[in-house]
Short mmCIF file of the C-alpha atoms (twelve columns), coordinates in Angstrom:
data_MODEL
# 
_entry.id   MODEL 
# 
loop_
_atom_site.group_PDB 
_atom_site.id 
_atom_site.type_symbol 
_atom_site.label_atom_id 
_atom_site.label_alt_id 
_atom_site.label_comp_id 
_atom_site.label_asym_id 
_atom_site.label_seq_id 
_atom_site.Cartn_x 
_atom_site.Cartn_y 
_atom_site.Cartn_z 
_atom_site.pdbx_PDB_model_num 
ATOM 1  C CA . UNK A 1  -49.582 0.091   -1.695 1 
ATOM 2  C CA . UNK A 2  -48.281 2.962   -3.603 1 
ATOM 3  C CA . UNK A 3  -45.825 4.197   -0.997 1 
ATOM 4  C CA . UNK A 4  -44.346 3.334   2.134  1 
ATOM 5  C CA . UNK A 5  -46.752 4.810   4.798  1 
ATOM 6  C CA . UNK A 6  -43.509 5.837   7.217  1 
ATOM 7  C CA . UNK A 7  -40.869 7.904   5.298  1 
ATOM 8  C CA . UNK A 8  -43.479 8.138   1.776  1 
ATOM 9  C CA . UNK A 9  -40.997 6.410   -1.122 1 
ATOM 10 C CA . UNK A 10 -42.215 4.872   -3.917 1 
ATOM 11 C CA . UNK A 11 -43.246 1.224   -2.915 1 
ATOM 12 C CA . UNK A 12 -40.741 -0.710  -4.971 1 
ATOM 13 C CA . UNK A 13 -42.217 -4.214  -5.162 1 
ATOM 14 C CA . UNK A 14 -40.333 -5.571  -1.761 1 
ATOM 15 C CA . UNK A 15 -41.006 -6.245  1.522  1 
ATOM 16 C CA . UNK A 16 -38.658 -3.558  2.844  1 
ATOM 17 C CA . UNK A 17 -38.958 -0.004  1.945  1 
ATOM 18 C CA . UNK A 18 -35.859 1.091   -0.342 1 
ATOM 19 C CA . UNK A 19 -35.787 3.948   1.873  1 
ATOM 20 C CA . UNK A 20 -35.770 4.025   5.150  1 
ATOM 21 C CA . UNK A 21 -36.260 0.457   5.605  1 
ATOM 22 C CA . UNK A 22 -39.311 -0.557  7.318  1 
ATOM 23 C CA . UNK A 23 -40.561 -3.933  7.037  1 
ATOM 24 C CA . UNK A 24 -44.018 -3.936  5.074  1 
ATOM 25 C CA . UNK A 25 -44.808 -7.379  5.144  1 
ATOM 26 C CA . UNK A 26 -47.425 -7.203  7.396  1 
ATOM 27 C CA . UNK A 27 -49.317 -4.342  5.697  1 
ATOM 28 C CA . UNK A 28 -48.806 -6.307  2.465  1 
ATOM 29 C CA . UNK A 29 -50.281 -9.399  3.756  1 
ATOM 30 C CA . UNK A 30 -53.047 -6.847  5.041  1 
ATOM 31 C CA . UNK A 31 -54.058 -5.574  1.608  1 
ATOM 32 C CA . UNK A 32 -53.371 -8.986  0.244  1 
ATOM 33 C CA . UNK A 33 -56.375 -10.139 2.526  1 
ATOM 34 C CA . UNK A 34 -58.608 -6.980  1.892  1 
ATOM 35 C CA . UNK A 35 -58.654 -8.268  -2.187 1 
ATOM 36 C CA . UNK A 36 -59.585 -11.612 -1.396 1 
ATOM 37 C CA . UNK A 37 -62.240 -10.390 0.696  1 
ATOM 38 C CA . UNK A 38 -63.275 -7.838  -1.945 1 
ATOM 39 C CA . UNK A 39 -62.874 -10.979 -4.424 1 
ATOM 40 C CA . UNK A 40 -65.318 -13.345 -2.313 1 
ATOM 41 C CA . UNK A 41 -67.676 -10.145 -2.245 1 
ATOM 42 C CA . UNK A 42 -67.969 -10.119 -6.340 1 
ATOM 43 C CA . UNK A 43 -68.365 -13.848 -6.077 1 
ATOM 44 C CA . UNK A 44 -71.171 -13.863 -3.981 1 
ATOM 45 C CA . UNK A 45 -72.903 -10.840 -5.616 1 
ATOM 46 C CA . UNK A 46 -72.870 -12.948 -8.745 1 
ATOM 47 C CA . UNK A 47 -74.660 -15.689 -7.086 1 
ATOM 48 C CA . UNK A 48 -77.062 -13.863 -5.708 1 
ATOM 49 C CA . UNK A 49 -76.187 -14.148 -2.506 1 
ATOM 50 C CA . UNK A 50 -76.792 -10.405 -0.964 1 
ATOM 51 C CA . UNK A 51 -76.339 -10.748 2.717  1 
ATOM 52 C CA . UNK A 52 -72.940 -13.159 1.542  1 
ATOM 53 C CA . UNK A 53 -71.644 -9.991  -0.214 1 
ATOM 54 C CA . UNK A 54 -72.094 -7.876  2.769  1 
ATOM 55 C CA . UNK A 55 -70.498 -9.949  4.997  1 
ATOM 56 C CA . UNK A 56 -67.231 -10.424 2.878  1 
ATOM 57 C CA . UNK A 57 -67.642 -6.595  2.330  1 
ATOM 58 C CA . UNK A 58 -67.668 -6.154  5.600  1 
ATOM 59 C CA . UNK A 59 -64.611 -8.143  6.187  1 
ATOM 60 C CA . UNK A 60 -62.735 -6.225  3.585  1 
ATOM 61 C CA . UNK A 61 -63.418 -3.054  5.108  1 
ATOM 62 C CA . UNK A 62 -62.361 -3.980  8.333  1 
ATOM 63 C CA . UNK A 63 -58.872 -4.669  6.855  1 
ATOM 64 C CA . UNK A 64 -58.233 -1.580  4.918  1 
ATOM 65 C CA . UNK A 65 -60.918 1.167   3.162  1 
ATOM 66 C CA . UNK A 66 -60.335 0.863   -0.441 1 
ATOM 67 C CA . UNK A 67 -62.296 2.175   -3.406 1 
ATOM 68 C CA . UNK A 68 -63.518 -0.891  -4.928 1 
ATOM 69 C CA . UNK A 69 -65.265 -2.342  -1.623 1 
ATOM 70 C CA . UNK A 70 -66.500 0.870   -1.073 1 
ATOM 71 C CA . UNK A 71 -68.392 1.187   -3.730 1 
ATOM 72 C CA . UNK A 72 -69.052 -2.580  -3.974 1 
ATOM 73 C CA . UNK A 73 -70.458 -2.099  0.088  1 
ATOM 74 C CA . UNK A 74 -72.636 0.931   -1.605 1 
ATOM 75 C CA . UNK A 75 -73.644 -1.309  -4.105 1 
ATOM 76 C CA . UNK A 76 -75.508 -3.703  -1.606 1 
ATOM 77 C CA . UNK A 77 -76.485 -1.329  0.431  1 
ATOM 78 C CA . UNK A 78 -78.726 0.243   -2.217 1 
ATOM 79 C CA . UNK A 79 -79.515 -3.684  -3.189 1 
ATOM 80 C CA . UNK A 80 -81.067 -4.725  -0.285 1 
ATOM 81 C CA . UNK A 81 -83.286 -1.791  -0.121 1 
ATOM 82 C CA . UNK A 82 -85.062 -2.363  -3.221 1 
# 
């Protein structure tokens, strides 16, 4: 999280914004949850395991759209049509 998605500060590293406030521990442990997924993806592409990767991809995506499992969710995509 760069900044706070409510007032727009500069995320500061806590789970309060130094701003207005608002309690970001939930979106943190959101994002936290969209890495490991994105994590588990990389793991399984290594193996080999395709339809693994899309899965955990999948799950990532469903917590929060970032770049990396977009393009890792492209990468399989193109994968498992060749």
């Amino acid at each position: 999280m760069d900044r706070c998605p409510n007032c727009r500060a500069r995320y500061s590293g806590e789970k309060e914004c130094q701003r207005c406030g608002m309690d970001l521990s939930a979106l943190l442990w959101i994002e936290a949850q969209a890495e490991a997924w994105e994590r588990f993806a990389i793991e399984r592409l290594t193996a080999g395991d395709l339809k693994g990767a899309k899965v955990a991809v999948a799950e990532a995506l469903a917590r929060q759209h970032r770049p990396l499992a977009l393009m890792l969710w492209r990468f399989a995509q193109q994968a498992s049509e060749r």
